[in-house]
Backbone bond lengths (Angstrom), bond angles and torsions (degrees), N, CA, C in turn:
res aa  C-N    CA-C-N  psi(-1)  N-CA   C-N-CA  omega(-1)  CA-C   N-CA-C  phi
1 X - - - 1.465 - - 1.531 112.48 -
2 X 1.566 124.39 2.97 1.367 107.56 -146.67 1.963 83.22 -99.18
3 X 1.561 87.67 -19.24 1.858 88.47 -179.89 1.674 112.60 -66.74
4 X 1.546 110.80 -38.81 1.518 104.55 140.93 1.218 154.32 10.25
5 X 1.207 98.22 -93.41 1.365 127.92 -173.85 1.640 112.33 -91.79
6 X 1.220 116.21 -24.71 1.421 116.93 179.19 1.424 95.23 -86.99
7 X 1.362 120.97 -39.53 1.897 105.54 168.66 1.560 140.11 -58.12
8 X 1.701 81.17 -35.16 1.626 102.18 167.57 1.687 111.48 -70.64
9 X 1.041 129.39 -35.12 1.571 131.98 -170.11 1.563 93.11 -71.96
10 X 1.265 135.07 -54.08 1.331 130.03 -140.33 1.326 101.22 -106.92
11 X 1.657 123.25 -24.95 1.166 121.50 172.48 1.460 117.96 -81.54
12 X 1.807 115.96 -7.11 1.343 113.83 157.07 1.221 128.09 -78.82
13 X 1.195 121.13 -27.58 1.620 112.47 147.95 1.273 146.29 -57.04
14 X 1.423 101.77 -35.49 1.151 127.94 153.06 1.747 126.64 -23.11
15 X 1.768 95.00 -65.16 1.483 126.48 -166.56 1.623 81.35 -73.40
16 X 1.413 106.39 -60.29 2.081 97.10 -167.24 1.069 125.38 -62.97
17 X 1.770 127.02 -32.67 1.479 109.66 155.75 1.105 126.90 -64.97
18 X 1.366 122.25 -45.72 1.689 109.33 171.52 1.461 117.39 -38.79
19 X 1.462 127.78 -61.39 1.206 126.68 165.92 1.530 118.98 -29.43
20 X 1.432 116.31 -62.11 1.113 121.03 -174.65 2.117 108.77 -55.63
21 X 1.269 104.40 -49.38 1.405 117.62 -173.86 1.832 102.10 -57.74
22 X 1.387 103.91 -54.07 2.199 89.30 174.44 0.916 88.84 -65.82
23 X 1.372 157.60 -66.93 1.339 130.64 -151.21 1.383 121.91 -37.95
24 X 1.278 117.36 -54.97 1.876 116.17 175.05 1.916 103.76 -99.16
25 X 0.919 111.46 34.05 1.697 99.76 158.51 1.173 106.50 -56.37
26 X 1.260 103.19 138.85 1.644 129.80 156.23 2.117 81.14 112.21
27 X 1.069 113.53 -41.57 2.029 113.11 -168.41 1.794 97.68 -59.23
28 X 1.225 127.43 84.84 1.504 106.86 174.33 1.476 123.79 -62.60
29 X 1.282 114.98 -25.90 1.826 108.14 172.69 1.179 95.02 -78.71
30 X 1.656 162.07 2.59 1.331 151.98 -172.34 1.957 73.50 -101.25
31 X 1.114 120.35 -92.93 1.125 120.18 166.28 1.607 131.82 27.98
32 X 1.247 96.94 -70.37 1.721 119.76 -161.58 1.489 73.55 -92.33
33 X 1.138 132.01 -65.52 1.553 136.60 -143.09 1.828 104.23 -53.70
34 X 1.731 97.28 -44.45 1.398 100.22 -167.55 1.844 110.26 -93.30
35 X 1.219 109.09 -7.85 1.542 109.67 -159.17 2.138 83.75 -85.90
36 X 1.597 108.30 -45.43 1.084 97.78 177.24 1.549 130.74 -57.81
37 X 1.348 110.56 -46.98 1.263 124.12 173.14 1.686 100.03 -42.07
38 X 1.102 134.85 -64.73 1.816 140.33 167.48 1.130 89.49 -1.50
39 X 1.357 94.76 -85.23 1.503 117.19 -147.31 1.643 103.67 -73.27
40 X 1.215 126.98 -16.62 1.381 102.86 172.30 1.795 109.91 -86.97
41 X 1.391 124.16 -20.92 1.448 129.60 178.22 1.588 92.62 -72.73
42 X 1.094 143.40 -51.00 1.360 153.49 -131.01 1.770 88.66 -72.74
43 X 1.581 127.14 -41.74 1.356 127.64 -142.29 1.766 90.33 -92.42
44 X 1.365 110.28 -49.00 2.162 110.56 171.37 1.515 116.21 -41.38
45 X 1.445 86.86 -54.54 1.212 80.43 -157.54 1.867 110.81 -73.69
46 X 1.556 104.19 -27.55 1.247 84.45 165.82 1.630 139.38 -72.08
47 X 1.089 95.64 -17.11 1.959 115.25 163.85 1.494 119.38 -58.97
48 X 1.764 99.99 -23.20 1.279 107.51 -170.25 1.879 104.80 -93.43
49 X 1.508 113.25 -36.62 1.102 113.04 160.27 1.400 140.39 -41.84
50 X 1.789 104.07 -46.68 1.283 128.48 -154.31 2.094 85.12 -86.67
51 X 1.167 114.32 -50.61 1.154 103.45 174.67 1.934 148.66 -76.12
52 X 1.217 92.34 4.47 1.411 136.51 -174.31 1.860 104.88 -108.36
53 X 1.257 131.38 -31.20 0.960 142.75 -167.56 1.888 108.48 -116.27
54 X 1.481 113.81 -50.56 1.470 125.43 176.62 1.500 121.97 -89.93
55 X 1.944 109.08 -24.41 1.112 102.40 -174.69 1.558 124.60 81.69
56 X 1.537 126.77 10.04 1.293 144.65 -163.29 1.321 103.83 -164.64
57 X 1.625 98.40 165.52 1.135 123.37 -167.72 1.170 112.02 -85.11
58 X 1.538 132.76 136.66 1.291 130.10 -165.02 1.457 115.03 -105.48
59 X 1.690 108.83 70.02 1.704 119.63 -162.54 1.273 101.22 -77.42
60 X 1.700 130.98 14.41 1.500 116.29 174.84 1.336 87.40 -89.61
61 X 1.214 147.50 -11.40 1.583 112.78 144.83 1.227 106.22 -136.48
62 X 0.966 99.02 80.54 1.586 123.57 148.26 1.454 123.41 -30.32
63 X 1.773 141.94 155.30 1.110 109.42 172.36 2.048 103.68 -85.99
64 X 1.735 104.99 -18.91 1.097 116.50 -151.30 2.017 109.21 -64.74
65 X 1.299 130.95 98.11 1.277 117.15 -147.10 1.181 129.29 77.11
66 X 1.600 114.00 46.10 1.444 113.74 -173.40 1.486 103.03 -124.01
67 X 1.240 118.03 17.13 1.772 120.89 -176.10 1.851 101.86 -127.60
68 X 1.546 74.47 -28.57 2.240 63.60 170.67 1.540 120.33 -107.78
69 X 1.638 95.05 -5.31 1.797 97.80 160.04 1.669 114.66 -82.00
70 X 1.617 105.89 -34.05 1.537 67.97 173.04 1.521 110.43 -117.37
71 X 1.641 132.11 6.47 1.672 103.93 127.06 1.382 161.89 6.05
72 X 2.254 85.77 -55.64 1.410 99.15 -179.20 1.318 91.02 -114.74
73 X 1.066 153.34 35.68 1.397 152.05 150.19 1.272 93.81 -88.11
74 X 1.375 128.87 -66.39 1.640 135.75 -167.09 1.619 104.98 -51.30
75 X 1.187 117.36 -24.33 1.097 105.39 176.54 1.384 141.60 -88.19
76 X 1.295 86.84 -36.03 2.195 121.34 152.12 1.229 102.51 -31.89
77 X 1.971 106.51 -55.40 1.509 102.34 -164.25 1.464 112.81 -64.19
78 X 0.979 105.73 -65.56 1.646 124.54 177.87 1.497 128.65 -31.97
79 X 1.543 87.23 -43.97 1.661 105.75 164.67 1.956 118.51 -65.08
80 X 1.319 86.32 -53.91 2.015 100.24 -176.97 1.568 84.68 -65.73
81 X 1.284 159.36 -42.14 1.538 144.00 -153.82 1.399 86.59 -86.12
82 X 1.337 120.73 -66.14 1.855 109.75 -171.88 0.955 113.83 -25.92
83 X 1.413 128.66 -51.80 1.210 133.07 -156.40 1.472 109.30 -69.98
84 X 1.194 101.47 -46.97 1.725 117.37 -170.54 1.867 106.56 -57.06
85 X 1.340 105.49 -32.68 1.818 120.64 174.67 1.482 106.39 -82.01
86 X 1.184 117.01 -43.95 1.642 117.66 -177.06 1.484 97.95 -57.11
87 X 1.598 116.53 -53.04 1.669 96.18 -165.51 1.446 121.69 -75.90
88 X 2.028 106.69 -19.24 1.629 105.29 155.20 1.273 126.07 -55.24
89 X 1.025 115.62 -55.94 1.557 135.56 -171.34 2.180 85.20 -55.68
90 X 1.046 136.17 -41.74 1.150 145.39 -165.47 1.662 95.88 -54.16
91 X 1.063 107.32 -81.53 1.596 139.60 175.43 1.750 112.70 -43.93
92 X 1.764 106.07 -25.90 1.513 99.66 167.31 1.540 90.51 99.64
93 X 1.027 117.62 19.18 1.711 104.42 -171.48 1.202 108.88 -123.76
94 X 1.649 120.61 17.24 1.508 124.28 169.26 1.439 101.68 -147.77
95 X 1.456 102.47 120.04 1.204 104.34 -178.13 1.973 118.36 -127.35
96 X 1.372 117.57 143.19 1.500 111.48 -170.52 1.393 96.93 -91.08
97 X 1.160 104.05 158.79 1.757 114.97 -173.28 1.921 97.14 -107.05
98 X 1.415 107.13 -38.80 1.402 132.20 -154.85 1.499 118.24 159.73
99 X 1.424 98.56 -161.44 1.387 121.48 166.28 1.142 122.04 -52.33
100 X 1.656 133.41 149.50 1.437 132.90 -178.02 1.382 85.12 -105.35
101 X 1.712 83.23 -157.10 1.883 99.78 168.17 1.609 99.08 -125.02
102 X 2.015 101.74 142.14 0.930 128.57 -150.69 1.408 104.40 -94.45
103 X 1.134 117.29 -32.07 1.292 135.88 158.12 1.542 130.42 -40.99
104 X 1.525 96.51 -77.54 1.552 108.05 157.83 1.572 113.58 -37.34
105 X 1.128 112.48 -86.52 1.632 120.58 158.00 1.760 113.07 3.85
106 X 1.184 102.17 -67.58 1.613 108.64 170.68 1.452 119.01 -53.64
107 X 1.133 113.98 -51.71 1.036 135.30 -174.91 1.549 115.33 -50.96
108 X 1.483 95.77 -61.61 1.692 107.87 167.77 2.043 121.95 -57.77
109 X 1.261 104.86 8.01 1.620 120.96 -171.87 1.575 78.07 -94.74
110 X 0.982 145.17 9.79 1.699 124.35 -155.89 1.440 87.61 -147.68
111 X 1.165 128.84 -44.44 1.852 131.10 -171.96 1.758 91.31 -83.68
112 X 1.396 127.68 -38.04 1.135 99.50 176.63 1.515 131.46 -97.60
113 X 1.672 122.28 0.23 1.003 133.16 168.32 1.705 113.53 -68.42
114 X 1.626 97.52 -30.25 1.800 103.72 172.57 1.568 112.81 -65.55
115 X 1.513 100.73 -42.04 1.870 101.38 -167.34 1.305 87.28 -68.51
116 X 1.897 126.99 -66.13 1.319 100.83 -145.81 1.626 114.92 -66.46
117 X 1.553 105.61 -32.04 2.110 94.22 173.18 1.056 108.93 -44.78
118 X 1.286 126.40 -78.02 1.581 115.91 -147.04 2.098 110.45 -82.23
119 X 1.589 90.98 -12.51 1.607 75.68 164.11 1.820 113.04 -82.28
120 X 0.967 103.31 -22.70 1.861 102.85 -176.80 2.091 106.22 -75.14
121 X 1.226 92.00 -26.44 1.242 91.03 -167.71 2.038 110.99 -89.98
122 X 1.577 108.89 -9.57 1.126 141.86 169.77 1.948 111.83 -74.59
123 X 1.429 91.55 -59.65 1.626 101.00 -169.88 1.650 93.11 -89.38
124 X 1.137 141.78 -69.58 1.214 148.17 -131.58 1.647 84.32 -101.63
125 X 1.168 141.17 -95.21 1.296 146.30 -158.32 0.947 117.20 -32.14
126 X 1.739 113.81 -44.22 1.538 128.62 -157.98 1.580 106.85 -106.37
127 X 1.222 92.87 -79.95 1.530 96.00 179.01 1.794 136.45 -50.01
128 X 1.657 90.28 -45.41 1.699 107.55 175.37 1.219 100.94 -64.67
129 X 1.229 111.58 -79.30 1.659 109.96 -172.69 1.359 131.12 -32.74
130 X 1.741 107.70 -21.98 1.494 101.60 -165.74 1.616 101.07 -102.12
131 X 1.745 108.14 -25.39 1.444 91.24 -153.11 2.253 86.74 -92.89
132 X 1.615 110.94 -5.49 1.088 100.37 135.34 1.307 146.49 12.65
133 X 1.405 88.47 -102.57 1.858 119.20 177.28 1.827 111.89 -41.25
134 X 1.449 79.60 -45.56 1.886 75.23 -165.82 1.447 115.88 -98.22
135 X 1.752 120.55 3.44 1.224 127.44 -149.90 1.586 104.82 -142.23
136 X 1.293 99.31 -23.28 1.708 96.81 -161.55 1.315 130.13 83.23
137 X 1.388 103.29 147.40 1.503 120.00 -155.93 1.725 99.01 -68.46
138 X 1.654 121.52 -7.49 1.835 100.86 179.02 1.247 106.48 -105.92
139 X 1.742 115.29 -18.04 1.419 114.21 177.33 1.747 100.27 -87.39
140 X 1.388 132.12 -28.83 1.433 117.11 143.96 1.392 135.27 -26.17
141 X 1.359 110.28 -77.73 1.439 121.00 174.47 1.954 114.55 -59.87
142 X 1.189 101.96 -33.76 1.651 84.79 178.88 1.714 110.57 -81.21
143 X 1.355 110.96 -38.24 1.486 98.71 174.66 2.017 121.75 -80.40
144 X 0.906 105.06 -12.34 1.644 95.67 161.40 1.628 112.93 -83.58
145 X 0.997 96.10 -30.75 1.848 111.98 -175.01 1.789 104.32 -56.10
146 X 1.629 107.49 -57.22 1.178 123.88 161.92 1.802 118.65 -39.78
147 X 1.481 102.87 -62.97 1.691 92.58 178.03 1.359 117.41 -109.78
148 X 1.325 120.00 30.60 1.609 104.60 130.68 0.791 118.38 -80.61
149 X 2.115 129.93 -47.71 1.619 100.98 162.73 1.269 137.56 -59.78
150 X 1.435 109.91 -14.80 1.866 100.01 159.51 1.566 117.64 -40.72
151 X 1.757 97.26 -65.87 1.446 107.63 -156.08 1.911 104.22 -54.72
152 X 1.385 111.38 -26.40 1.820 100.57 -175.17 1.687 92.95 -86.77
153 X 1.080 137.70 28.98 2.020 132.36 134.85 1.544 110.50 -51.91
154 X 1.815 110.78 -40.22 1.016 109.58 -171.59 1.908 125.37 -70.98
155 X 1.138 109.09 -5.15 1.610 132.10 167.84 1.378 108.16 -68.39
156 X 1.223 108.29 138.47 1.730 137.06 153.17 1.630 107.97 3.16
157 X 1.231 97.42 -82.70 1.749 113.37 -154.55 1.797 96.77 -115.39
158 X 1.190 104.80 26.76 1.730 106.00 163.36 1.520 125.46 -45.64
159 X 0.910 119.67 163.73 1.519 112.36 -175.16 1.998 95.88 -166.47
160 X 1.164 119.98 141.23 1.642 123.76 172.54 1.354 113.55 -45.06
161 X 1.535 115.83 -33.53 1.609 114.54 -168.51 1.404 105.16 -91.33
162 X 1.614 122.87 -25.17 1.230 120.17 166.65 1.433 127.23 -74.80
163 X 1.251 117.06 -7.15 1.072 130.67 -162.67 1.969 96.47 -105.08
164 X 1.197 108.54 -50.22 1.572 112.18 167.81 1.805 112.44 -67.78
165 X 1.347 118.95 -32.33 1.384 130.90 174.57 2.037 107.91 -49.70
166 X 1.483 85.72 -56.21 1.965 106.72 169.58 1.425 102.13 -42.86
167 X 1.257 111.67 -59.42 1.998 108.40 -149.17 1.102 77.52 -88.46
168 X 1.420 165.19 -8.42 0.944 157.78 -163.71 1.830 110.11 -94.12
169 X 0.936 136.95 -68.01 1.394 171.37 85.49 1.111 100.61 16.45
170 X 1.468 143.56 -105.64 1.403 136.38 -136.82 1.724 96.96 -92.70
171 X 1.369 115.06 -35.61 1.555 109.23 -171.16 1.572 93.56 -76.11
172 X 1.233 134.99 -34.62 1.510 116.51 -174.27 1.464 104.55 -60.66
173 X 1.518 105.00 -67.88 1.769 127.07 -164.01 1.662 97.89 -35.15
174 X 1.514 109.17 -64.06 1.627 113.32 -174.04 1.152 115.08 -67.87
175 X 1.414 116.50 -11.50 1.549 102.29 -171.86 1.721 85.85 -102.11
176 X 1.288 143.26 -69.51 1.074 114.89 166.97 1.479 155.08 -2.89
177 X 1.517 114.10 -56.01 0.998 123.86 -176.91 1.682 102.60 -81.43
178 X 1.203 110.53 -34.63 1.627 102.64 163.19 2.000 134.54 -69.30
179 X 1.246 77.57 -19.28 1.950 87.23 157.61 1.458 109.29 -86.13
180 X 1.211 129.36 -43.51 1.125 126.65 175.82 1.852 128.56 -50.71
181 X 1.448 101.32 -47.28 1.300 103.74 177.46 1.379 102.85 -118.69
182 X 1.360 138.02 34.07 1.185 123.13 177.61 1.591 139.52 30.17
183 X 1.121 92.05 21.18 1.786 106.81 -154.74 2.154 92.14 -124.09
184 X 1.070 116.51 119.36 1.525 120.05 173.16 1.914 121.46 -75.57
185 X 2.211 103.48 5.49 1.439 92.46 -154.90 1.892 75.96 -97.58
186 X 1.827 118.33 -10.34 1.491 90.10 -163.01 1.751 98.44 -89.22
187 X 1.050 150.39 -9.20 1.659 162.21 -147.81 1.907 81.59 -112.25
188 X 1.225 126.81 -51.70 1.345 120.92 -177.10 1.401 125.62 -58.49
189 X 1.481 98.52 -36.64 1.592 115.33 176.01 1.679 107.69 -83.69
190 X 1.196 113.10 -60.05 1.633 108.55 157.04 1.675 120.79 -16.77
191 X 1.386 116.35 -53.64 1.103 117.99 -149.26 1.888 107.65 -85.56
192 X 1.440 93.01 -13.89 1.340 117.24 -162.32 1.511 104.87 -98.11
193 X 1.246 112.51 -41.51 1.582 124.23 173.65 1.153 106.37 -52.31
194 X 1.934 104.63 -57.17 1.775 101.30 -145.86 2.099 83.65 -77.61
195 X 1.695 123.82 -43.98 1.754 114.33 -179.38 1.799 97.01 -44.27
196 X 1.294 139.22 -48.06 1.346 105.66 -147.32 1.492 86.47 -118.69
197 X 0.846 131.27 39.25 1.600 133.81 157.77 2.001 108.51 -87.98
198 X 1.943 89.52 -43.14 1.623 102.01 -178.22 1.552 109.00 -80.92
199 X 0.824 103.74 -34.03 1.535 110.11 170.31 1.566 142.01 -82.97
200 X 1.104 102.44 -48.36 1.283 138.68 -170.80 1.378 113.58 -76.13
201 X 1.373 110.39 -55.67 2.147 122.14 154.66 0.982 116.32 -85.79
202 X 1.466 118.42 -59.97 1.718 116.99 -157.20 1.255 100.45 -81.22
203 X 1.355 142.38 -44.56 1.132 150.63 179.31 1.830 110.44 83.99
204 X 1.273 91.76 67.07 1.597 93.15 -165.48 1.985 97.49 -125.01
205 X 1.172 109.38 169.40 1.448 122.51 -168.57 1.668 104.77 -62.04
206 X 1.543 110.04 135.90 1.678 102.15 -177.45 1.510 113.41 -117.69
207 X 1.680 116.47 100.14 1.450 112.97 -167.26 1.680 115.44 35.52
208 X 1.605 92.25 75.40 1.783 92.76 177.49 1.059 133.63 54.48
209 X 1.296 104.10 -10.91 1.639 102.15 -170.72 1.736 123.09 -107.16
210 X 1.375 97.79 31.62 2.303 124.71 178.63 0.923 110.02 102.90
211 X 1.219 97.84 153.83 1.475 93.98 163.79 2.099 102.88 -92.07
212 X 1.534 98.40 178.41 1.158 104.45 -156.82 1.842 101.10 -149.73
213 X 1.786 107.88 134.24 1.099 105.49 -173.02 1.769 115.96 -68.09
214 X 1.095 105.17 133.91 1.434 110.37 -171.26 1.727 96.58 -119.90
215 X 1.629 106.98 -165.55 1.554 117.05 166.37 1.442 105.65 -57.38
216 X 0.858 134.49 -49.52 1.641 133.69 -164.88 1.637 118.44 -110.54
217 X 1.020 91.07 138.58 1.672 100.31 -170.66 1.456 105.75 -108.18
218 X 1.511 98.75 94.45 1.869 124.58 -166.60 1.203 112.10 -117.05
219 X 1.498 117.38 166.80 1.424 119.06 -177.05 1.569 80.61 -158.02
220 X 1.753 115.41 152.40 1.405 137.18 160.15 1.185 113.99 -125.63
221 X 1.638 116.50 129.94 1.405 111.63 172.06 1.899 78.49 -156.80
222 X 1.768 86.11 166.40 1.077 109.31 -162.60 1.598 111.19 136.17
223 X 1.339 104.54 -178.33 1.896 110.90 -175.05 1.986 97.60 -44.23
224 X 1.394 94.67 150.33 1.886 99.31 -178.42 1.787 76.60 -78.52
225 X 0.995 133.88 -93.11 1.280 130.15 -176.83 1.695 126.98 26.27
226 X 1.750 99.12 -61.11 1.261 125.79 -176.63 1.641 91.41 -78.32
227 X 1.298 100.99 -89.71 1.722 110.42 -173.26 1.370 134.84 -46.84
228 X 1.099 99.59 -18.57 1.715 123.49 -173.32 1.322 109.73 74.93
229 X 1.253 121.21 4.55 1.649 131.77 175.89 2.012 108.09 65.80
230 X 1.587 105.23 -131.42 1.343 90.12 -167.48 1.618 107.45 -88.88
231 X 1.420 112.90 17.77 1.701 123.91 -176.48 1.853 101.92 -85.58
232 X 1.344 109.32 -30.04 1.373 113.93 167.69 1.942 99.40 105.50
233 X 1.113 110.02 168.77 1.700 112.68 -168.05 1.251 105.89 -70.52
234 X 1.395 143.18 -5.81 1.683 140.03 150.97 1.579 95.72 -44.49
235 X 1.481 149.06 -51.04 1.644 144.48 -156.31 1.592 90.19 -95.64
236 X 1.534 143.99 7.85 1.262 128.59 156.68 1.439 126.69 -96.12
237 X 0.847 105.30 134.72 1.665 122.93 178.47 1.532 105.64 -21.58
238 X 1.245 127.94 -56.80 1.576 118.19 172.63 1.167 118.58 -62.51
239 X 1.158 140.62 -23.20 1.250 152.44 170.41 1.944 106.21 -64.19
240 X 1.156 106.39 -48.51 1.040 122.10 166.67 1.949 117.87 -55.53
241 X 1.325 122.70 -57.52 0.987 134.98 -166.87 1.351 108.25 -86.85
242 X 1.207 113.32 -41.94 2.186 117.60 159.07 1.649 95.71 -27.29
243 X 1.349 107.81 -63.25 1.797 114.39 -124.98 1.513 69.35 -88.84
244 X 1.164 141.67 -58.79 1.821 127.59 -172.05 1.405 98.77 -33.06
245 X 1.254 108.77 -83.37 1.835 123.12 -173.59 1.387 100.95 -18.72
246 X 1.385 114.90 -62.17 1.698 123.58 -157.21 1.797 94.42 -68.20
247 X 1.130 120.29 -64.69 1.499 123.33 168.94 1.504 123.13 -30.95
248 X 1.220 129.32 -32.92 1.451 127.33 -161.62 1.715 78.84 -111.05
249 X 1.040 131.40 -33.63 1.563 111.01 -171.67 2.105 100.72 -84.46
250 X 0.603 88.65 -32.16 2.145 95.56 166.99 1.618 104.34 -61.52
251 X 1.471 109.50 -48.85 1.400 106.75 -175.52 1.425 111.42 -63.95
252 X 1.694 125.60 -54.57 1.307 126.59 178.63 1.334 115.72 -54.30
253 X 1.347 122.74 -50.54 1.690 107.15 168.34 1.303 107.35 -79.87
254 X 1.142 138.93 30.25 1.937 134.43 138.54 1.473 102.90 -78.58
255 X 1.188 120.01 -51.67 1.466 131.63 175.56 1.783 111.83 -48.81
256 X 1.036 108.42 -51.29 1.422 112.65 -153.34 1.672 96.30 -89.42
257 X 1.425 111.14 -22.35 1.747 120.57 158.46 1.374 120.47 -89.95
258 X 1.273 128.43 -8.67 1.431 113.70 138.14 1.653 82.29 114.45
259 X 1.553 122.06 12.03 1.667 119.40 -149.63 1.365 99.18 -79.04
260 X 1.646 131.29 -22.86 1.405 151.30 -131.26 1.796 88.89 -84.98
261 X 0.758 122.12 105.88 1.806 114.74 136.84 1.255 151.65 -133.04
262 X 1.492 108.91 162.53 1.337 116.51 -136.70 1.794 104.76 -84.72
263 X 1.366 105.27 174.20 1.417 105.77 -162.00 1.846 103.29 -64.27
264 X 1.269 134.90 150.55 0.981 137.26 139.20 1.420 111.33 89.58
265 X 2.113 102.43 43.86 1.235 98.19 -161.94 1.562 105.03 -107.06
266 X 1.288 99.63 78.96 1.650 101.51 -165.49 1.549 117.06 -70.65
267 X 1.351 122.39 159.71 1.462 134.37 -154.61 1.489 110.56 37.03
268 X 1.530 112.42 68.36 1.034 113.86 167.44 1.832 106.21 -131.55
269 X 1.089 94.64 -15.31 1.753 89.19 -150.34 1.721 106.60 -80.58
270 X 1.250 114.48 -23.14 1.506 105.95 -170.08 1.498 118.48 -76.23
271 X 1.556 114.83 -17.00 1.451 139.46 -142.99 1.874 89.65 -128.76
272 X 1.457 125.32 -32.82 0.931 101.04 -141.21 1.978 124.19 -104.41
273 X 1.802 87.56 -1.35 1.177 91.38 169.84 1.343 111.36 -89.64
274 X 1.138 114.63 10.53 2.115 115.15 -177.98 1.689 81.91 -79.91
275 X 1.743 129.06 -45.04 1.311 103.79 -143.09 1.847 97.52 -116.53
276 X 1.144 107.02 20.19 1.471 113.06 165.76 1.732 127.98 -50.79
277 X 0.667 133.30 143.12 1.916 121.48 -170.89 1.540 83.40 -75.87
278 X 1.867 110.12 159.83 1.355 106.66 -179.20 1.799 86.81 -114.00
């Protein structure tokens, strides 16, 4: 039950900032104001779950190293999205018009700090970690990997290949980097870099779900392949090939830290990321 109740706790916040966030679309200080607020309620209460339910302390987010884990996640992200625009922009298939809005932009620091907490703390915290314990870290990572790209079908301009492109890409990369360091602030910051890197600068489409005014006032067209068409550059092949790269290098230092475990490693999971090597 504790998988339960820790889904139910975090996915009710979840449900109430979103609510709260359409409510003032288009207000970017309502925006920033409320997407943050999410994400700062989103992290108690799940501590409050995990310890109410596990009986322990919930040091995958810890406060101790929680500004330079996800620092350097934010930067991963930002970095792996450049790349993914540099090789469009390469090919002629992303082009800047100008200036975005600076505002909006801000604004989107608050809508995406909400998605990536409580989705990392949903997919990675909750789900990975637990079914984890009893299954192992590849039947972990492929079945959360699998339905987070399920769950973005439920978007606008979804499409099957964008949706396999996701679990592919974002469910490896995040679920990786959270076996790797055992820690939920660097997969949080990741998740947040690479959403408001696409959004937030380039101003490009975010898993089906619009595009959105960012710093730059851009448009992509060209092969869906390349661009990911109207699913946004997460359903293009670089998008695709970033998040592999980033995934297999998360996996080898899980490996080389000993983070990896094997199927069916029962009474391990509540106790066992406190005593994992970091």
């Amino acid at each position: 039950m504790r998988l339960v109740w820790q889904l139910l706790a975090v996915a009710a916040v979840s449900f109430a900032g979103g609510q709260a966030l359409a409510a003032v679309d288009g207000d970017w200080f309502l925006t920033l104001l409320l997407g943050l607020l999410t994400a700062v309620v989103a992290v108690p209460v799940y501590r409050w779950v995990v310890r109410r339910t596990e009986h322990r302390a919930s040091v995958e987010v810890g406060r101790e190293g929680a500004r330079a884990a996800f620092g350097r996640g934010a930067l991963i992200g930002v970095a792996a999205f450049t790349g993914v625009i540099v090789n469009i922009a390469f090919l002629g298939d992303y082009t800047v018009h100008g200036l975005g809005s600076v505002t909006s932009a801000v604004g989107l620091v608050g809508f995406m700090a909400a998605a990536a907490v409580t989705e990392e703390l949903l997919f990675r915290g909750v789900l990975l970690r637990i079914v984890e314990e009893r299954f192992g870290t590849w039947i972990a990572l492929t079945s959360t990997g699998a339905l987070f790209g399920t769950m973005h079908l439920l978007n606008k301009d979804a499409t099957v290949w964008g949706a396999l492109a996701i679990a592919i890409e974002a469910g490896g990369m995040l679920g990786a980097s959270y076996v790797a360091t055992r820690s939920l602030w660097l997969p949080i910051g990741l998740h947040f870099g690479w959403n408001f890197a696409e959004s937030g600068v380039f101003g490009t489409e975010v898993s089906g779900s619009g595009a959105q005014k960012g710093l730059l006032d851009a448009t992509t067209s060209g092969a869906r392949l390349i661009t990911g068409g109207e699913f946004g550059p997460e359903a293009g092949i670089y998008s695709v090939l970033l998040g592999v790269l980033v995934t297999v290098v998360f996996l080898r230092l899980a490996r080389r830290r000993g983070h990896l475990m094997p199927r069916h490693r029962r009474g391990a999971g509540a106790d066992s990321v406190a005593t994992l090597p970091r």
